[in-house]
N, C-alpha and C positions, 0 to 999 in steps of 0.2 A: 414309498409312495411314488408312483408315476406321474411324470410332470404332464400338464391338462397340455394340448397342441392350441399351438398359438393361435389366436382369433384375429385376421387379416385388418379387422376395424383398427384393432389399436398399433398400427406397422410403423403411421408415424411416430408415436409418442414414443417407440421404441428406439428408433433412430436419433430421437433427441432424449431421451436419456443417456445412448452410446458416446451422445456426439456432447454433453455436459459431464460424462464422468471421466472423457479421456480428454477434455480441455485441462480439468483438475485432477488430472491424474499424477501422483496415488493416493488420495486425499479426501477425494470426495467417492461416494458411491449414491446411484441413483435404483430407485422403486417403484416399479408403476403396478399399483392395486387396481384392477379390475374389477368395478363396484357392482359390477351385472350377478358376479360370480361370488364375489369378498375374499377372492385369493390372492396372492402376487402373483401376476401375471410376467412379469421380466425384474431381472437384478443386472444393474450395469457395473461393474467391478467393485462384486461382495466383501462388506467389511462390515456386515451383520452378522456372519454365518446364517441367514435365512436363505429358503430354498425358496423354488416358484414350487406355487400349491399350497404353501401355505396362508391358514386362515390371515385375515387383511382386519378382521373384527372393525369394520370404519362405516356401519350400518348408519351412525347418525350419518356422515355426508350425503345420504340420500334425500334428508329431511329437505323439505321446502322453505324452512328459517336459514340453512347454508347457504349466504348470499357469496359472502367474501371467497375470490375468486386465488388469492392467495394468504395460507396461513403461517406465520413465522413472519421473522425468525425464532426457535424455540430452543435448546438446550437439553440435554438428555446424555445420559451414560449408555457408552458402548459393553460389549461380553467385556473387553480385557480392559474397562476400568477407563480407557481416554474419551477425553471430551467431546461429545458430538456435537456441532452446532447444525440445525434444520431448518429446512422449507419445506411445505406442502401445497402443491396447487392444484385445484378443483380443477378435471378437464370435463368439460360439455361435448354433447352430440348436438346435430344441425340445430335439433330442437328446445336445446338448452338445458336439458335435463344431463344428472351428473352422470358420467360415466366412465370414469377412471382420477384416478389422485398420484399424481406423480411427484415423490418424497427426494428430495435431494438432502444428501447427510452430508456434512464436510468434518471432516476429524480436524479441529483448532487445538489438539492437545500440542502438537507441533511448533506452533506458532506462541502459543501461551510459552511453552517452554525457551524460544526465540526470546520471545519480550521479555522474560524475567532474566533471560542472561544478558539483557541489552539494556534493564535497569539496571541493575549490578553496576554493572561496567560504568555506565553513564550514568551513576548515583555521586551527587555534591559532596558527600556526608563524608568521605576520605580524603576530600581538597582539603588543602592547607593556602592560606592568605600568599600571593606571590611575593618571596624574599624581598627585603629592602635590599642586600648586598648584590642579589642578582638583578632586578628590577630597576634600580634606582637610576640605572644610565644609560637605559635600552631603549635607544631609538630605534629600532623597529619595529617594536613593540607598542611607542607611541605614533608610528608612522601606520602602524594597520589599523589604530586604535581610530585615529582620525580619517583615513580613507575610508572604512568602510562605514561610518560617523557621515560623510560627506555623502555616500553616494546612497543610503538609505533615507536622509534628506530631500534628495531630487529623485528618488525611484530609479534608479538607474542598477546595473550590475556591469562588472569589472570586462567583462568580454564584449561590450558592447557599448563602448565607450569612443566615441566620436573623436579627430582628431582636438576638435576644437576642445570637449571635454578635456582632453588631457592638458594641454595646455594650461585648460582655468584650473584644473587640479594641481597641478604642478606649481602655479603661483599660489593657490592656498598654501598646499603644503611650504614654501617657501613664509610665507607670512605667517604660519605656525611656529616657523624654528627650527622645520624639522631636516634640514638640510646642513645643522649646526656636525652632525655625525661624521665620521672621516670618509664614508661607505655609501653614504646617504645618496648621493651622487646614483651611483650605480647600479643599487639595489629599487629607489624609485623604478628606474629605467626597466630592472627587469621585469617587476612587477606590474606595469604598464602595457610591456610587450613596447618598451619605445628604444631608439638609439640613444646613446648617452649625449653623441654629441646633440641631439635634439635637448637634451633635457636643459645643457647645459645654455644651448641657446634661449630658451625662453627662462633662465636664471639671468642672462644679461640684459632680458630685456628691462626686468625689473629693478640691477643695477645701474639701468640708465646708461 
């Protein structure tokens, strides 16, 4: 079958299907049916195996009840079996009448197969309760437990922490206990992003 010679009207929707199937590229492929004609008029990087010239069969989008200017998202199997997820949108001529349907297809079998290895992984159901023998005297553990305790509190986040902030964090954590640790000293400090000897100084403040 010989492919029909392109019709200049539709140049730009050509260019944006070009310019949508190589933002998601290799992933998505784009279809612009030419509703004058009912054939595919352009394929932006085929992952149908459809050709241009072939039937478009999309006779209702001519109807006068086709208000919705876009339809989807919808779902649908590709030839080799992975998941297509779609859009379709109705394109108009000056006078508003339909004159082409530009189909964007994105293959999510990809992504689907992403997320269920990133369930797995990140699935509760093979945690075990943290040891008492290892747990039981891990001040770090209760030092992150309470910092980040503290700064969900006041909406704040750890990079972005004022000097004064640290200060007043630093005498919470002090008033928790939590500087009862041999390390505790230094490991505050690093986590801070502060000097030690700073740390140490607003620790005497509080010893008076």
């Amino acid at each position: 079958m010989t492919a029909p010679e392109f019709d200049p009207a539709l140049d730009n929707f050509r260019a944006i299907a070009d310019a949508i199937a190589t933002l998601f590229f290799p992933h998505a492929e784009v279809v612009l049916h030419d509703l004058r004609t009912q054939k595919v008029d352009y394929i932006a990087n085929n992952l149908s195996k459809r050709v241009i010239g072939d039937d478009s069969s999309l006779e209702d989008m001519l109807s006068e009840d086709v208000s919705d200017r876009n339809i989807g998202p919808y779902e649908k199997l590709n030839w080799d079996g992975q998941k297509i997820r779609s859009l379709s949108s109705v394109l108009r001529d000056s006078e508003g009448a339909p004159l082409a349907v530009l189909c964007i297809n994105l293959n999510i079998s990809l992504f689907e197969n992403a997320k269920a290895a990133l369930d797995l992984f990140l699935s509760p159901s093979k945690l075990i309760p943290q040891p008492d023998a290892l747990f039981r005297d891990d001040w770090q553990e209760r030092i992150n437990t309470f910092l980040h305790a503290w700064l969900r509190e006041r909406q704040l986040s750890l990079n972005l922490l004022t000097r004064d902030h640290k200060r007043e964090l630093v005498l919470a954590l002090h008033a928790e206990g939590a500087f009862k640790g041999k390390s505790a000293s230094n490991y505050v400090a690093n986590v801070l992003n502060m000097g030690r000897a700073t740390v140490y100084k607003h620790l005497k403040e509080v010893k008076g």
